[in-house]
C-alpha positions in Angstrom: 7.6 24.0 14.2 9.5 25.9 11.9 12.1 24.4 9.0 14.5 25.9 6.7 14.2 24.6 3.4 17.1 25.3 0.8 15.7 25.2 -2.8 17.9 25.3 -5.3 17.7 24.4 -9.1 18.9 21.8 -11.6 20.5 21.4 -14.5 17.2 20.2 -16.0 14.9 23.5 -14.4 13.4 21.2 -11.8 13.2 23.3 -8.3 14.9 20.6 -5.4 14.1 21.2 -1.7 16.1 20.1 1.0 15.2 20.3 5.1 18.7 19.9 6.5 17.5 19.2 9.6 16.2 16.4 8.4 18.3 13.9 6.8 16.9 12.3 3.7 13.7 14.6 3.6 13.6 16.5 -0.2 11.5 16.8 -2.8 11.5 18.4 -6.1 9.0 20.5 -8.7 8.6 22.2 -12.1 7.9 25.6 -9.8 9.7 26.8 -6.9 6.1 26.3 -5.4 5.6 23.2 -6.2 8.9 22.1 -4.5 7.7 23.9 -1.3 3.8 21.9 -1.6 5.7 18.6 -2.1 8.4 18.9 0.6 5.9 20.3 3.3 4.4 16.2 2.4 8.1 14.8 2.6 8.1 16.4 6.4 5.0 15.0 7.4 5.7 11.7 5.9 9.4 12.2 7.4 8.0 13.3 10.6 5.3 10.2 11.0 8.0 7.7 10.0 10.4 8.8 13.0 7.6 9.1 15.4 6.6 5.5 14.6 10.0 4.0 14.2 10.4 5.1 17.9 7.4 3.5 19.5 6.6 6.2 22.3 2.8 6.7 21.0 0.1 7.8 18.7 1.0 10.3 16.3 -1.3 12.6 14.2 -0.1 14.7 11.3 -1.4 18.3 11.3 -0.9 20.2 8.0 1.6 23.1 7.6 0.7 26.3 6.7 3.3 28.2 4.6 4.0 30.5 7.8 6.1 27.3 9.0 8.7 26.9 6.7 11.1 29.1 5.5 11.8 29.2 2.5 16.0 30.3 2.0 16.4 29.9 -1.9 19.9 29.1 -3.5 21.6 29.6 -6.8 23.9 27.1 -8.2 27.3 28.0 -9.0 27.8 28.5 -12.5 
C-alpha cells in the first residue's frame, strides 16, 4: 500500500505529518525523519483500529518500509 504524507513545519520547528487519506492519522518530530518513523506507527495503529472497529476478521500489522510512503514535503506560507 502506498500513502502520501504531507509534512510540513511549525511555528515551533517541529516537522507535522499528515496521511490525508486517512482522517485523524498524523504525527509529528524534531526531524523531518522522525515525523516520517512516527507517522508510519500512526498508520499501523490507524490501520488496526479500522480493521477492528469493523469486525470482518483477524488483522496482523506488517511493518512499512520507506518504499511505501511518499513523502510530498510542504512549506508554510510566510
Amino acid at each position: 500500500m502506498k500513502l502520501q504524507v504531507v509534512v510540513e513545519q511549525d511555528e515551533a520547528g517541529y516537522f507535522v505529518a499528515e496521511v490525508p487519506a486517512l482522517p485523524g492519522c498524523l504525527s509529528q518530530g524534531k526531524t523531518h525523519d522522525e515525523a516520517i518513523a512516527n507517522v508510519k506507527e500512526a498508520v499501523e495503529g490507524w490501520l488496526e483500529v479500522m480493521f477492528v472497529s469493523s469486525r470482518f476478521g483477524s488483522f496482523s500489522t506488517t511493518s512499512m518500509d520507506e518504499s511505501s510512503i511518499n513523502s510530498a514535503s510542504a512549506t508554510s506560507p510566510a
